[in-house]
mmCIF file of the N, C-alpha and C atoms, coordinates in Angstrom:
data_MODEL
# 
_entry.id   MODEL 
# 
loop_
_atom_site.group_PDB 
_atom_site.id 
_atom_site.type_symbol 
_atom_site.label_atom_id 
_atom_site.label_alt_id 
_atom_site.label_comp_id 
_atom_site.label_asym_id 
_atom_site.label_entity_id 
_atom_site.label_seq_id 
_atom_site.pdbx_PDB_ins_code 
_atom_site.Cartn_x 
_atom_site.Cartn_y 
_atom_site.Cartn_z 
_atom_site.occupancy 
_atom_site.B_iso_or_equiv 
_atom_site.pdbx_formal_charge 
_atom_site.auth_seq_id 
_atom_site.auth_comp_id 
_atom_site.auth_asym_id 
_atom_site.auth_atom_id 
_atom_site.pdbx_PDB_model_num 
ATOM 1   N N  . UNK A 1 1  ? 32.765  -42.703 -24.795 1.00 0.00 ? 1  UNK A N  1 
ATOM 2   C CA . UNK A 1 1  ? 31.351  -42.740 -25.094 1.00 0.00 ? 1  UNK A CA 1 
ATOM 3   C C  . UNK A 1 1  ? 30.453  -42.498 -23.873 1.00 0.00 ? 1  UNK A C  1 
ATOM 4   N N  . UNK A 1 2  ? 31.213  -43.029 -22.977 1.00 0.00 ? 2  UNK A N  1 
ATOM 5   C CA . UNK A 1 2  ? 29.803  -42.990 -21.607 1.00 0.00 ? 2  UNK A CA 1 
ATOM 6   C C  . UNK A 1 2  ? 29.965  -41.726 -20.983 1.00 0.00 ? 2  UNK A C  1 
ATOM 7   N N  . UNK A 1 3  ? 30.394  -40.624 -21.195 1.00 0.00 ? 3  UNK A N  1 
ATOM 8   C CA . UNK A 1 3  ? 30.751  -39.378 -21.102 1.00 0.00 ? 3  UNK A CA 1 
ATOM 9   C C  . UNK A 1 3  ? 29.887  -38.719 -22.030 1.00 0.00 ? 3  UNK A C  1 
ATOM 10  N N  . UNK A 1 4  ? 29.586  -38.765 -23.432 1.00 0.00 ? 4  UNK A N  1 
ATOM 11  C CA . UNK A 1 4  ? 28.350  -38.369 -24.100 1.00 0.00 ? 4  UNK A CA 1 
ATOM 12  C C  . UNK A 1 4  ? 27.276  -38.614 -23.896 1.00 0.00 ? 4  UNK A C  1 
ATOM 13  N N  . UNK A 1 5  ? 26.988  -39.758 -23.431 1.00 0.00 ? 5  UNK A N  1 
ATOM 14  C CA . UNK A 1 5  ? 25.566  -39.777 -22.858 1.00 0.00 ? 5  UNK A CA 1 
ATOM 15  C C  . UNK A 1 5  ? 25.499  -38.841 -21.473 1.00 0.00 ? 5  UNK A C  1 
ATOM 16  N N  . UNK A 1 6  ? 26.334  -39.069 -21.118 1.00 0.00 ? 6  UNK A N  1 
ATOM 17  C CA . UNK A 1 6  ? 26.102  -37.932 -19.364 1.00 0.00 ? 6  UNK A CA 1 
ATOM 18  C C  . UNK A 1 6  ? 25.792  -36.954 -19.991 1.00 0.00 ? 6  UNK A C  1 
ATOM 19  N N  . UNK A 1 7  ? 27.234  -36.081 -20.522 1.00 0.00 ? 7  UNK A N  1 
ATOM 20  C CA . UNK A 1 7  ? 26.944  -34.645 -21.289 1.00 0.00 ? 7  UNK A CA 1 
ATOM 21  C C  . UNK A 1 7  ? 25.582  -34.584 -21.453 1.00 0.00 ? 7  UNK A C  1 
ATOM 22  N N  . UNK A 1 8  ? 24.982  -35.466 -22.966 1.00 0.00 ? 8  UNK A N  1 
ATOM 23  C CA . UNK A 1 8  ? 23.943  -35.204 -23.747 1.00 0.00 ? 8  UNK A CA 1 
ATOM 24  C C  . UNK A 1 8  ? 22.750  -35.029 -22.450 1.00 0.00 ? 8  UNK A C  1 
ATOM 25  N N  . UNK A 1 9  ? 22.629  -35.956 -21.293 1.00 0.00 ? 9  UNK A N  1 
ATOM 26  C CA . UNK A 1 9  ? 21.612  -36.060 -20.556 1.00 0.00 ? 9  UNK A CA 1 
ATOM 27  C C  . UNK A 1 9  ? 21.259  -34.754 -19.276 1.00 0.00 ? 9  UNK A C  1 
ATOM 28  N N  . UNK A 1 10 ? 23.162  -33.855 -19.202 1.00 0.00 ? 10 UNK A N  1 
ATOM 29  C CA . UNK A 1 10 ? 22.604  -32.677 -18.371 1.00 0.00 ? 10 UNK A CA 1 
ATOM 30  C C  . UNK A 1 10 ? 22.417  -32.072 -19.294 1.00 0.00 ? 10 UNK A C  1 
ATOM 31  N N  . UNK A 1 11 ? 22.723  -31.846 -20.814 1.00 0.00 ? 11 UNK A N  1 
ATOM 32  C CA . UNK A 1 11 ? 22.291  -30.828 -21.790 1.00 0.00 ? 11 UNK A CA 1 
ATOM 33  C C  . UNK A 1 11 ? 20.308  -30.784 -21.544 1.00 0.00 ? 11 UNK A C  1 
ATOM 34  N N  . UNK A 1 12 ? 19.721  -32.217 -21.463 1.00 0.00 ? 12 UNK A N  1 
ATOM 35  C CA . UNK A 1 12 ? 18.174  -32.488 -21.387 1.00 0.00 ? 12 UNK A CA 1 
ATOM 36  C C  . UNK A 1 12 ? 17.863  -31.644 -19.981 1.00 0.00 ? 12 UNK A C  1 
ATOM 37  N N  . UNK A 1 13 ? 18.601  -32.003 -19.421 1.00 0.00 ? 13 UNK A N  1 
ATOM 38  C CA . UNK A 1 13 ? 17.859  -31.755 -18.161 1.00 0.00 ? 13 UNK A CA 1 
ATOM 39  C C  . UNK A 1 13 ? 18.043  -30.346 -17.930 1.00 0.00 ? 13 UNK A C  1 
ATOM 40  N N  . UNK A 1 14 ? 19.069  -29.695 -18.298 1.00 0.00 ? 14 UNK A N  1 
ATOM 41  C CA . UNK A 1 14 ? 19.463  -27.954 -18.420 1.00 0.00 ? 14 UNK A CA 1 
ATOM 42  C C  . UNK A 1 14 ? 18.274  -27.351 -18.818 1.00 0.00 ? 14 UNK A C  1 
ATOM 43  N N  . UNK A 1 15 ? 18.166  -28.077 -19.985 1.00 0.00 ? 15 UNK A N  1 
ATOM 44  C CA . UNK A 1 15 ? 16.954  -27.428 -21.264 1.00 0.00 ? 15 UNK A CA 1 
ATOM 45  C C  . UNK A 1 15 ? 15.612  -27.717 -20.626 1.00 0.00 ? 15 UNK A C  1 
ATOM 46  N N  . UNK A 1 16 ? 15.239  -29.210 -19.621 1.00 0.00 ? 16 UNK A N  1 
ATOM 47  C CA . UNK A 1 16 ? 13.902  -29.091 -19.080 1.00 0.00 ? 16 UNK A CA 1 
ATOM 48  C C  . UNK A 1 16 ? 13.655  -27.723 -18.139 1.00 0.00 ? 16 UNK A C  1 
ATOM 49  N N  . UNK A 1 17 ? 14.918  -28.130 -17.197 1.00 0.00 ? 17 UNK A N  1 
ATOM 50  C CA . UNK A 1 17 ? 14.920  -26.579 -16.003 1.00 0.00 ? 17 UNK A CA 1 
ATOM 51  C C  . UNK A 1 17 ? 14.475  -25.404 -16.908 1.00 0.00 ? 17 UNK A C  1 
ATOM 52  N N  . UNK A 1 18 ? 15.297  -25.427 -17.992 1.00 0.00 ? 18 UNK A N  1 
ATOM 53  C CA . UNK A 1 18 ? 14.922  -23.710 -18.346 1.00 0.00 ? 18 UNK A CA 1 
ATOM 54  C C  . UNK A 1 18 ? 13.771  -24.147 -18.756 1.00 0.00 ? 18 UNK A C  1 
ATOM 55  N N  . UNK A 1 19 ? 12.746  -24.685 -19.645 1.00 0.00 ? 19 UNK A N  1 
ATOM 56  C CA . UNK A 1 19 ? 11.409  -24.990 -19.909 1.00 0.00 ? 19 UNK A CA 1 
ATOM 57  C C  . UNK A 1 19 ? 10.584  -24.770 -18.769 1.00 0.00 ? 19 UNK A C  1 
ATOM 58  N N  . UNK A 1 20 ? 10.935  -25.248 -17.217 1.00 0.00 ? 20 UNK A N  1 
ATOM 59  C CA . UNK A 1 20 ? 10.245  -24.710 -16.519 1.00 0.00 ? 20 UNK A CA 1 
ATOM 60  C C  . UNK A 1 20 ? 10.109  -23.946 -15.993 1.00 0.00 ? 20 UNK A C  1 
ATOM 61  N N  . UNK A 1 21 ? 11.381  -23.226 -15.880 1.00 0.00 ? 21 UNK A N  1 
ATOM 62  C CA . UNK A 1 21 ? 11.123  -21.771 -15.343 1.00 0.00 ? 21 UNK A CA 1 
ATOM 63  C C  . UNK A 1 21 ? 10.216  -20.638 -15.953 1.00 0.00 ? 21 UNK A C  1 
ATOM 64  N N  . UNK A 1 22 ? 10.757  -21.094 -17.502 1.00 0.00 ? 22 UNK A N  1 
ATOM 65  C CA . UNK A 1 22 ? 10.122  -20.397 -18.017 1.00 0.00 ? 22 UNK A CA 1 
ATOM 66  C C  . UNK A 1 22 ? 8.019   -20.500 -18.309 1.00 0.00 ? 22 UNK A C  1 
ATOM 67  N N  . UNK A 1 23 ? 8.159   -21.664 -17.871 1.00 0.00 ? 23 UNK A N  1 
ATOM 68  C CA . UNK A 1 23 ? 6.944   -21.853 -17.627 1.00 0.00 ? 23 UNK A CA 1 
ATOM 69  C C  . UNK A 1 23 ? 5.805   -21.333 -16.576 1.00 0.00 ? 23 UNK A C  1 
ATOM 70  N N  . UNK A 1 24 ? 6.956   -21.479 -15.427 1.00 0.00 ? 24 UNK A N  1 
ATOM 71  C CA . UNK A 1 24 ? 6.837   -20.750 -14.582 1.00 0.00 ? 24 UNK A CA 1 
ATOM 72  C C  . UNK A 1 24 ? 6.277   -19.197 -14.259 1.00 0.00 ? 24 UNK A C  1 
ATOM 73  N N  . UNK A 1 25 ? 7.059   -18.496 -15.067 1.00 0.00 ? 25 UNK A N  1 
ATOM 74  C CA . UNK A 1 25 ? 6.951   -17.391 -15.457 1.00 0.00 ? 25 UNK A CA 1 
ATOM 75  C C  . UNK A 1 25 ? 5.838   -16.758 -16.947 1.00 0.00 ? 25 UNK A C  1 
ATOM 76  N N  . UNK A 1 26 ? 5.472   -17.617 -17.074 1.00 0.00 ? 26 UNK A N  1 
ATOM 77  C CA . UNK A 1 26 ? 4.196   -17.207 -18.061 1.00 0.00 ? 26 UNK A CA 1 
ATOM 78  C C  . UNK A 1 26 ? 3.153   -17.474 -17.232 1.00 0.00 ? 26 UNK A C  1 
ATOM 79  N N  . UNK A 1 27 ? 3.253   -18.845 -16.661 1.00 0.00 ? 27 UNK A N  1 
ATOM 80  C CA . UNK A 1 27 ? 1.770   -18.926 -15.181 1.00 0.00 ? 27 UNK A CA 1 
ATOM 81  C C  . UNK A 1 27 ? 1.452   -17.498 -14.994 1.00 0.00 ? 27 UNK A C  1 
ATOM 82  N N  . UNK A 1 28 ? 2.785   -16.885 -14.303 1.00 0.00 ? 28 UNK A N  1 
ATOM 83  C CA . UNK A 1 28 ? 2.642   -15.907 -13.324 1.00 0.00 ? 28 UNK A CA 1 
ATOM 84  C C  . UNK A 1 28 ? 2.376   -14.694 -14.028 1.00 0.00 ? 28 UNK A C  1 
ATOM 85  N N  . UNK A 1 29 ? 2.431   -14.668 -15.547 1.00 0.00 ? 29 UNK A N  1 
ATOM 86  C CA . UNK A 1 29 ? 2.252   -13.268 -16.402 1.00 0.00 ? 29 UNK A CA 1 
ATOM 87  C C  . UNK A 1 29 ? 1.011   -13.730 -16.549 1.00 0.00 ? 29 UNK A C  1 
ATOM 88  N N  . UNK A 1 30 ? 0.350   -14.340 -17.156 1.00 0.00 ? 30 UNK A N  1 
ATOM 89  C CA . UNK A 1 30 ? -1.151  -15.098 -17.210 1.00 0.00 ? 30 UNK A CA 1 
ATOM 90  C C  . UNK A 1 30 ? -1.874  -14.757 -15.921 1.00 0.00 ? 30 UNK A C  1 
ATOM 91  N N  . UNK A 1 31 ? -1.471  -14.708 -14.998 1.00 0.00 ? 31 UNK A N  1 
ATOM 92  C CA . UNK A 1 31 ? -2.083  -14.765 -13.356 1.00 0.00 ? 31 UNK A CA 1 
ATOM 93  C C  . UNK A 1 31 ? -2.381  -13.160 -13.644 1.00 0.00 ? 31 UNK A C  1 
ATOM 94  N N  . UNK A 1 32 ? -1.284  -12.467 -13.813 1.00 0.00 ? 32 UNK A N  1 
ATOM 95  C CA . UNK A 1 32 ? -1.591  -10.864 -14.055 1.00 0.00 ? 32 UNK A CA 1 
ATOM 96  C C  . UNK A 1 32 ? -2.384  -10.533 -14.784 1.00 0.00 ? 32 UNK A C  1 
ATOM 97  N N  . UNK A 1 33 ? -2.008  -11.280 -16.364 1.00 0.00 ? 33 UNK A N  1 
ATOM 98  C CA . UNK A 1 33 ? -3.064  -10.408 -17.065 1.00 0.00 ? 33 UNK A CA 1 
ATOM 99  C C  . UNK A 1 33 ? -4.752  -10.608 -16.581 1.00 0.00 ? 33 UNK A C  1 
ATOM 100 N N  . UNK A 1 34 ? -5.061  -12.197 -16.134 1.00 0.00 ? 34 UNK A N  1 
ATOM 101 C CA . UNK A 1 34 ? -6.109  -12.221 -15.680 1.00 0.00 ? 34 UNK A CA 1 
ATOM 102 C C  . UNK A 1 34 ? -6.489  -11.043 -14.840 1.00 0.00 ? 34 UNK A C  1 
ATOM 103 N N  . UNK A 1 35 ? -5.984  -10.527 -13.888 1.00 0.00 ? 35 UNK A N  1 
ATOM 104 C CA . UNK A 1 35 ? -6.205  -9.349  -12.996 1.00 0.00 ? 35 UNK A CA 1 
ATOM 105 C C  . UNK A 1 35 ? -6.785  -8.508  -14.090 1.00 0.00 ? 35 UNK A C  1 
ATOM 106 N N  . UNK A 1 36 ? -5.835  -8.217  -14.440 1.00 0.00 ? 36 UNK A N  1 
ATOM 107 C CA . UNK A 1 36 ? -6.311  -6.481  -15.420 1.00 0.00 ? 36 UNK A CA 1 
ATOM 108 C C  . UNK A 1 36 ? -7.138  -6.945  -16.394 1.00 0.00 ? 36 UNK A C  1 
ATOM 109 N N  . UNK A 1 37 ? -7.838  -7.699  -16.569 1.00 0.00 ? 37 UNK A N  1 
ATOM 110 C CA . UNK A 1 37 ? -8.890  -8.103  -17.541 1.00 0.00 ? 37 UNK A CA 1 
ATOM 111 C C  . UNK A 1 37 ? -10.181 -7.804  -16.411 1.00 0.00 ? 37 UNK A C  1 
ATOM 112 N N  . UNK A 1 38 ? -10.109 -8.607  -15.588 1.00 0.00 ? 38 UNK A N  1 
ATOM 113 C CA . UNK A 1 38 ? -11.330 -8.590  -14.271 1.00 0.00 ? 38 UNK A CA 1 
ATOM 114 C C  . UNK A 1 38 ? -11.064 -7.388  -14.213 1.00 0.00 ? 38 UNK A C  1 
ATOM 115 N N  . UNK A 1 39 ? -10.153 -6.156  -13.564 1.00 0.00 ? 39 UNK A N  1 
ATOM 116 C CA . UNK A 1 39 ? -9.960  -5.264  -13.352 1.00 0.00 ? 39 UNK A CA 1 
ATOM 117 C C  . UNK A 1 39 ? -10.459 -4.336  -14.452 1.00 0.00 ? 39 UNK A C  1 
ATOM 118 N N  . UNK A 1 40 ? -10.201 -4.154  -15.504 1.00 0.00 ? 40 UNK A N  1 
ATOM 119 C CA . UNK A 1 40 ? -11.217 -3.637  -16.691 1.00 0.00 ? 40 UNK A CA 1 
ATOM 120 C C  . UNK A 1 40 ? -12.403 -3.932  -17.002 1.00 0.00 ? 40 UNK A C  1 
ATOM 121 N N  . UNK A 1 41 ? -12.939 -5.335  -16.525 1.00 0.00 ? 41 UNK A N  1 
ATOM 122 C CA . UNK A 1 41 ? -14.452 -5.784  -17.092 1.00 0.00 ? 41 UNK A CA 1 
ATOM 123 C C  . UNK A 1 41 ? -15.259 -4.872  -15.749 1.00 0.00 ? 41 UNK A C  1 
ATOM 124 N N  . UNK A 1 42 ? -14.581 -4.817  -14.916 1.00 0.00 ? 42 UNK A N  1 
ATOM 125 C CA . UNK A 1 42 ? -15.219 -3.755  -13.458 1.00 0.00 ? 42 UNK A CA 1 
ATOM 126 C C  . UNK A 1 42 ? -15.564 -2.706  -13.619 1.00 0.00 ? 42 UNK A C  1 
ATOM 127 N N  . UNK A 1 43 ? -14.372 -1.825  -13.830 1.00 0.00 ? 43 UNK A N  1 
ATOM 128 C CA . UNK A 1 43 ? -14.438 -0.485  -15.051 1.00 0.00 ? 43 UNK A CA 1 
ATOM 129 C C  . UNK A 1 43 ? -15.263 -0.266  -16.065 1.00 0.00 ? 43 UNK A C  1 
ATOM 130 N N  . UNK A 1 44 ? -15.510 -1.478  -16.610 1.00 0.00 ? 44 UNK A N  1 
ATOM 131 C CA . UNK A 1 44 ? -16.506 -0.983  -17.788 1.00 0.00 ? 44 UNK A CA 1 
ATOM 132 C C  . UNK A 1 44 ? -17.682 -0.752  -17.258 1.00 0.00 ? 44 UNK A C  1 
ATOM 133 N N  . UNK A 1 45 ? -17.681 -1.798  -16.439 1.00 0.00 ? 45 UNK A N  1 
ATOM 134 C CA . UNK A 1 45 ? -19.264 -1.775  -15.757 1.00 0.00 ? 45 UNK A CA 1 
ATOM 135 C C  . UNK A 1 45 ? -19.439 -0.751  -15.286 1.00 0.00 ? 45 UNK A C  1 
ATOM 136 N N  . UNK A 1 46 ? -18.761 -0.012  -14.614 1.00 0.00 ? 46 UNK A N  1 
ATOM 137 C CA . UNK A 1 46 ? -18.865 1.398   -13.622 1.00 0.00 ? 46 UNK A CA 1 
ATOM 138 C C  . UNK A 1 46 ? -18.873 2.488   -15.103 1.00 0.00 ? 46 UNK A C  1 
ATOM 139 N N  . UNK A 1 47 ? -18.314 2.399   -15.844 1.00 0.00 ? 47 UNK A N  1 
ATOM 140 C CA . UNK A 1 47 ? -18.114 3.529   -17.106 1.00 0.00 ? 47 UNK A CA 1 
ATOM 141 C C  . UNK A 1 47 ? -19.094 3.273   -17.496 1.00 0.00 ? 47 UNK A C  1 
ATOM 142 N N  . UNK A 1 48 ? -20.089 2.098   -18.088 1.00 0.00 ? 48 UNK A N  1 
ATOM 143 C CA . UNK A 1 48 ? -21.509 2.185   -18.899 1.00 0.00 ? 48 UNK A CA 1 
ATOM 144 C C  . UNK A 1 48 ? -22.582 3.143   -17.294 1.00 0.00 ? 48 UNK A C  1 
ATOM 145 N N  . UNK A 1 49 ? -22.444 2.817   -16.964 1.00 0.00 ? 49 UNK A N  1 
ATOM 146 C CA . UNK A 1 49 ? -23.494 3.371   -15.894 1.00 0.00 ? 49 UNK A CA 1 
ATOM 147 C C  . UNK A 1 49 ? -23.148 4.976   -15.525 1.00 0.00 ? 49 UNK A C  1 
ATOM 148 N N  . UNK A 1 50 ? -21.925 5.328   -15.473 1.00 0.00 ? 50 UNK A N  1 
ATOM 149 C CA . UNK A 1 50 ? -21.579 6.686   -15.403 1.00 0.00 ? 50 UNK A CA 1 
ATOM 150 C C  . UNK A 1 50 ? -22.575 7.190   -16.919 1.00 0.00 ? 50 UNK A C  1 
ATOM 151 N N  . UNK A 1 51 ? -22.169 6.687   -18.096 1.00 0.00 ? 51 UNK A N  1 
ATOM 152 C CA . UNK A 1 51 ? -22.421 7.096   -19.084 1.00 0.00 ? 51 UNK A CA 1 
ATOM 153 C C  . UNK A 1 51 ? -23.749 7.461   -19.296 1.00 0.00 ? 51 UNK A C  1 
ATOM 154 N N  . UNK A 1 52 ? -24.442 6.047   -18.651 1.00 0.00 ? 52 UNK A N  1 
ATOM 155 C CA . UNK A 1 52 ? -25.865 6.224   -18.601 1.00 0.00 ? 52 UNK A CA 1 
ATOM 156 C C  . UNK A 1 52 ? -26.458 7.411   -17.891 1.00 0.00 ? 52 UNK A C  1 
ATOM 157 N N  . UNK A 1 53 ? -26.139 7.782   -16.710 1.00 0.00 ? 53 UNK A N  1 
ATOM 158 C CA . UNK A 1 53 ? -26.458 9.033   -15.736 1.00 0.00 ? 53 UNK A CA 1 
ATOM 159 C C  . UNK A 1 53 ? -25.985 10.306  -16.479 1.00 0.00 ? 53 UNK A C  1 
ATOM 160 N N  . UNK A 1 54 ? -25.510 10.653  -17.324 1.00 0.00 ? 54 UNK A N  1 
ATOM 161 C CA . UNK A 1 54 ? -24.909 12.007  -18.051 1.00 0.00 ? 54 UNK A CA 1 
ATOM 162 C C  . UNK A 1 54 ? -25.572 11.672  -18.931 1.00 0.00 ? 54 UNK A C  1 
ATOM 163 N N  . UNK A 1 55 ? -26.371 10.819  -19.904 1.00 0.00 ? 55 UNK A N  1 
ATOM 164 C CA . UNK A 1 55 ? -27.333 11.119  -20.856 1.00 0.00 ? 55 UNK A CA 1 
ATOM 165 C C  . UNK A 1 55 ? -28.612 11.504  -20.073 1.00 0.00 ? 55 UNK A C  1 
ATOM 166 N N  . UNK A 1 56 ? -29.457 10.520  -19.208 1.00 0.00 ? 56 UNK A N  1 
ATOM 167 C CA . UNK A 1 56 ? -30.075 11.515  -18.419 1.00 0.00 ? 56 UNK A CA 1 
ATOM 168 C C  . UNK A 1 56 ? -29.763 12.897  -17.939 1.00 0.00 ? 56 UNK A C  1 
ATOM 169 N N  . UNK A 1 57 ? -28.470 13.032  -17.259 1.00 0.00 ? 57 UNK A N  1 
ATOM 170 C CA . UNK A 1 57 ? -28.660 14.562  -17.141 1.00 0.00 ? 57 UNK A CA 1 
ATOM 171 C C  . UNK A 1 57 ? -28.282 15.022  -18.335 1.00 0.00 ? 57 UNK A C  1 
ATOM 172 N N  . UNK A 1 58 ? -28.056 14.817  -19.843 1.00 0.00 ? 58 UNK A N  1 
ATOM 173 C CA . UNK A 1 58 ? -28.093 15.609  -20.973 1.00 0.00 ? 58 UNK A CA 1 
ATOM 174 C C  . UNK A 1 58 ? -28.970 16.167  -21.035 1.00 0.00 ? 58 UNK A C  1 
ATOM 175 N N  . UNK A 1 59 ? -30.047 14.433  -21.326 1.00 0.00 ? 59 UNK A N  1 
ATOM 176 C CA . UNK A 1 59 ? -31.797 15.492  -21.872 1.00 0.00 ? 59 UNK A CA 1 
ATOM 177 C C  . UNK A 1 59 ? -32.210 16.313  -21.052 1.00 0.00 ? 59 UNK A C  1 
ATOM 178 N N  . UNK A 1 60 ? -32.039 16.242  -19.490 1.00 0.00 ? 60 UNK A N  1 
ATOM 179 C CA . UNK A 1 60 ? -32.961 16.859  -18.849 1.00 0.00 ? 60 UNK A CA 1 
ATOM 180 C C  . UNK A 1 60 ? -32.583 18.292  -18.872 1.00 0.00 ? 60 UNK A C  1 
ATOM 181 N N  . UNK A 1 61 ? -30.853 18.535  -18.781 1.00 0.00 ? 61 UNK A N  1 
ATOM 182 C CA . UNK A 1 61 ? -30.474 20.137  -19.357 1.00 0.00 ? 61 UNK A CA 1 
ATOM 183 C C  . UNK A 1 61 ? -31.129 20.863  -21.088 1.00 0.00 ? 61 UNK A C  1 
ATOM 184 N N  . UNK A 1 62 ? -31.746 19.860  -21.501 1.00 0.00 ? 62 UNK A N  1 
ATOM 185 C CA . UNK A 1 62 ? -31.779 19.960  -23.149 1.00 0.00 ? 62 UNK A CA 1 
ATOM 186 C C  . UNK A 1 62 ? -33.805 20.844  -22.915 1.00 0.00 ? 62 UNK A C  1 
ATOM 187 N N  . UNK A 1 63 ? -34.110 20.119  -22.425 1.00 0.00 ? 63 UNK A N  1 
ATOM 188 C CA . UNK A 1 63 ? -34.973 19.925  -21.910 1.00 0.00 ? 63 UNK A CA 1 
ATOM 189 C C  . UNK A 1 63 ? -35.238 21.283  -21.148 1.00 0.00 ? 63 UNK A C  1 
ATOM 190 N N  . UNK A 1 64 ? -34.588 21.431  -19.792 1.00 0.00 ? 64 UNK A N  1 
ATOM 191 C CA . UNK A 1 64 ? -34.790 22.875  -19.509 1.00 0.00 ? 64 UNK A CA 1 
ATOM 192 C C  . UNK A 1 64 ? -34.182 24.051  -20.480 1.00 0.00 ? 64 UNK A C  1 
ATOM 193 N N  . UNK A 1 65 ? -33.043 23.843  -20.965 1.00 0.00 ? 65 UNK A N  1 
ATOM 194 C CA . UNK A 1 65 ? -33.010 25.017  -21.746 1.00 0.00 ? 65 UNK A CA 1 
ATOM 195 C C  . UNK A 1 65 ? -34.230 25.294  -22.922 1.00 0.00 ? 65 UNK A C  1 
ATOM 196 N N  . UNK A 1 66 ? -34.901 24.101  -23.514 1.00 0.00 ? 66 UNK A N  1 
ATOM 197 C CA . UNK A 1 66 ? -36.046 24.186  -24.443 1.00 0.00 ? 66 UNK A CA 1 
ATOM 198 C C  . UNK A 1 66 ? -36.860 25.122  -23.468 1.00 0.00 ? 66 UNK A C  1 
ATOM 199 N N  . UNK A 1 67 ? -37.489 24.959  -22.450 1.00 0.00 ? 67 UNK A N  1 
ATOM 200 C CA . UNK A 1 67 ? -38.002 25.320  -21.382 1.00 0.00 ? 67 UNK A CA 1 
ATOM 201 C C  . UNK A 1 67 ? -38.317 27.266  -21.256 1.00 0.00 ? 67 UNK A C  1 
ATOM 202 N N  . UNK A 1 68 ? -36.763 26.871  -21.576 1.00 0.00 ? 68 UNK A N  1 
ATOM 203 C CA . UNK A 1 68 ? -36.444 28.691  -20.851 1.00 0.00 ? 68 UNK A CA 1 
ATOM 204 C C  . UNK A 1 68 ? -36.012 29.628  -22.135 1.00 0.00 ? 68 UNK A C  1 
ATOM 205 N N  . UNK A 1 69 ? -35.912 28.436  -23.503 1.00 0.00 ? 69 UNK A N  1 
ATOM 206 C CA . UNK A 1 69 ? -35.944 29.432  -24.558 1.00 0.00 ? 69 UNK A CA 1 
ATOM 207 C C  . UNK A 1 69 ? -37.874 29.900  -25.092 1.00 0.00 ? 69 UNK A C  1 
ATOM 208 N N  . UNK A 1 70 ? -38.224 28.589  -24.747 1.00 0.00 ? 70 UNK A N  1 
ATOM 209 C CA . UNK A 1 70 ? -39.364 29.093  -25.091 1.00 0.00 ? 70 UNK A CA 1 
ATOM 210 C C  . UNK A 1 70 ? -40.139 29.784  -24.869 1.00 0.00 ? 70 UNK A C  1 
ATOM 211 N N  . UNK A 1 71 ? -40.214 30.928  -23.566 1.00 0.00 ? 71 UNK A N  1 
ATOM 212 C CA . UNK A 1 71 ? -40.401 31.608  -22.850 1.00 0.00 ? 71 UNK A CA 1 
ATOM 213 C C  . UNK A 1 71 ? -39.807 33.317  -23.585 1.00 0.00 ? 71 UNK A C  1 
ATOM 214 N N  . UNK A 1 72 ? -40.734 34.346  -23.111 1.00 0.00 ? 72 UNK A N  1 
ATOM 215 C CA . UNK A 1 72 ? -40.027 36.033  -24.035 1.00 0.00 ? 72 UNK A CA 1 
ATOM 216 C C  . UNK A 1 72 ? -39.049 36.163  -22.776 1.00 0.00 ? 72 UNK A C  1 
ATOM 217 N N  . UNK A 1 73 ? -39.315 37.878  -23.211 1.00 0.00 ? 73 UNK A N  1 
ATOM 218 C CA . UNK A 1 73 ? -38.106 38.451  -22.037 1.00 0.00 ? 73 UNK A CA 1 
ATOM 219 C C  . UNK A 1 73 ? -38.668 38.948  -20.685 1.00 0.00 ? 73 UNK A C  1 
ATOM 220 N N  . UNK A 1 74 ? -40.089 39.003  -20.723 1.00 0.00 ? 74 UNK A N  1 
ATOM 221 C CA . UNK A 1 74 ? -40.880 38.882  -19.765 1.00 0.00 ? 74 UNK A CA 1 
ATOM 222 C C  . UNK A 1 74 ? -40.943 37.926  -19.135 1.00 0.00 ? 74 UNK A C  1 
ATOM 223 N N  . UNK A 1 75 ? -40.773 36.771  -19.127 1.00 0.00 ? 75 UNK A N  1 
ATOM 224 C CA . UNK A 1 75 ? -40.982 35.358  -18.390 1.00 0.00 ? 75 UNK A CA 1 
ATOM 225 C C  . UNK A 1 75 ? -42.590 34.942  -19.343 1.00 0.00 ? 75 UNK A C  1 
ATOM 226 N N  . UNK A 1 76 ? -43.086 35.327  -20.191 1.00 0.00 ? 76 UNK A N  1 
ATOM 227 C CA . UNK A 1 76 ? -44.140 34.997  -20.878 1.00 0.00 ? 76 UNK A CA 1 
ATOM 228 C C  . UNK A 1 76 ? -43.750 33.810  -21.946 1.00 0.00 ? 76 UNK A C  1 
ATOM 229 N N  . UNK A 1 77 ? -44.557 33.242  -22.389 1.00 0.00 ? 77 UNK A N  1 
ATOM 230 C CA . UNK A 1 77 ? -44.420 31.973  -23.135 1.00 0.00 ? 77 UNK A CA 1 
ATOM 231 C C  . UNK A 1 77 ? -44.293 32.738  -24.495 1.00 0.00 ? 77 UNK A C  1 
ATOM 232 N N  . UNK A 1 78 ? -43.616 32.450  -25.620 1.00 0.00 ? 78 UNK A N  1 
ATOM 233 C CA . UNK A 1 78 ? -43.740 33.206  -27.073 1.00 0.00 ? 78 UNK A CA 1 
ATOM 234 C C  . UNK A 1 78 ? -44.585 32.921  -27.837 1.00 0.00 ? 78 UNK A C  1 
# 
């Protein structure tokens, strides 16, 4: 009998170790994904503002071509 309790008690303690390793190892995947989350919320920020500067320069190409269609083949207004 006093041999089953030992057994049973490194079976606990086997099973805590692996619980923590594995615990361990989600910290450290968690630690990452945090990165690439910050690392994307950065990106976005830089991508809305790119985005923003190419709609300005949309209209303003929209804008000169209105410009230069509205104009004959003379350079005269139509």
């Amino acid at each position: 009998m006093p041999n089953d309790y030992e057994d049973r008690f490194r079976q606990h303690e086997a099973m805590m170790e692996g619980l923590a390793r594995m615990l361990a190892a989600q910290y450290e995947m968690n630690q990452r994904v945090e990165g690439f989350i910050q690392e994307q919320r950065e990106f976005n920020v830089r991508q809305v503002a790119i985005n923003e500067r190419l709609e300005v320069t949309q209209v303003r190409i929209e804008t000169l071509l209105a410009r230069m269609m509205a104009h004959g083949e003379n350079g005269q207004e139509a």
